[in-house]
C-alpha positions in Angstrom: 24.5 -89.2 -71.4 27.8 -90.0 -72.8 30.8 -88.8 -70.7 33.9 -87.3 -72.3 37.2 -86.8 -70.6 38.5 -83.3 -70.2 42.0 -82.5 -68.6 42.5 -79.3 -66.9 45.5 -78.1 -64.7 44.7 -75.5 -61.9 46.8 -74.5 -59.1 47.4 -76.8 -56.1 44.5 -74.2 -54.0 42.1 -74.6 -56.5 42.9 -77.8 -56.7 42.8 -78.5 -53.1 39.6 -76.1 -52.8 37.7 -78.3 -55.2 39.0 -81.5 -53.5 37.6 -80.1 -49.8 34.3 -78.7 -51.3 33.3 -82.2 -53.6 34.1 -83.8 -50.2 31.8 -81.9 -47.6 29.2 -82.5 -50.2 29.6 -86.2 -51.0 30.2 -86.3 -54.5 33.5 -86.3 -56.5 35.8 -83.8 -57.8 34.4 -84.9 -61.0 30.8 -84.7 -60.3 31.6 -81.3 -58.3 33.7 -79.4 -61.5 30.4 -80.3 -63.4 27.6 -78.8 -61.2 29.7 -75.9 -61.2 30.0 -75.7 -65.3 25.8 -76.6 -65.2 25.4 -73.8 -62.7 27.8 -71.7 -65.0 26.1 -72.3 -68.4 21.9 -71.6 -66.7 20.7 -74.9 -66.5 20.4 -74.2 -62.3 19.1 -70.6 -63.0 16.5 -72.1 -65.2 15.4 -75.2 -62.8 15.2 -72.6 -60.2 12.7 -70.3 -62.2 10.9 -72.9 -63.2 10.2 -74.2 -59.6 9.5 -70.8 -58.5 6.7 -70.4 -61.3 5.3 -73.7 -60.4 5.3 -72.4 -57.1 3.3 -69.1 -57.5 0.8 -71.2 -59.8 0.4 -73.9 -56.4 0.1 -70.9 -54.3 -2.0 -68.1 -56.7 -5.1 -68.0 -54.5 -3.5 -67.7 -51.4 -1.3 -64.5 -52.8 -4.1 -62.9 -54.6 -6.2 -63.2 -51.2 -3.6 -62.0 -49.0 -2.8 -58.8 -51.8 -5.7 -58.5 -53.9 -5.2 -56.5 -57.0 -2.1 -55.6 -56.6 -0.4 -59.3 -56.8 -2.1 -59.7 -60.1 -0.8 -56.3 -61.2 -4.0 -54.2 -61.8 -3.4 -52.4 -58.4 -2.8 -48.8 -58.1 -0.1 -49.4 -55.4 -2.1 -47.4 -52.9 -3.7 -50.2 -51.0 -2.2 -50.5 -47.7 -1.3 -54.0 -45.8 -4.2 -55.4 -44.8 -4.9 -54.9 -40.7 -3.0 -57.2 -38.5 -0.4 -58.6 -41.0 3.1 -57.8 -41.4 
């Protein structure tokens, strides 16, 4: 992807914020200021759901044996835990 250059003042805290926080993650200020605009604009909310989907797919059987009805939601809601699981 091409990279454009954007210039943007902040106060020395912010600045100094952002300088600590890119460097206790091992990326750069640069890199850090743009996870923060991808997390901003949805594109982490929507990885996130979609990994959590293809998680309940992988794991379907073993939720609709451990809930029944209910996890598909056809249950009435008066179906108790099953005995000796919490």
């Amino acid at each position: 992807m091409a990279k454009t250059q954007l210039n943007v003042r902040v106060d020395e805290g912010t600045a100094a914020a952002a300088r600590e926080r890119a460097l206790s993650r091992g990326i750069s200020v640069n890199r850090y200021i743009e996870e923060l605009v991808r997390q901003d604009t949805g594109e982490v909310g929507h990885t996130f759901v979609q990994a959590a989907a293809d998680f309940m797919k992988q794991y379907e059987s073993v939720f609709a044996e451990e809930f029944g009805a209910e996890a598909e939601g056809r249950g009435t809601g008066t179906q108790g835990p099953r005995e000796g699981r919490h």
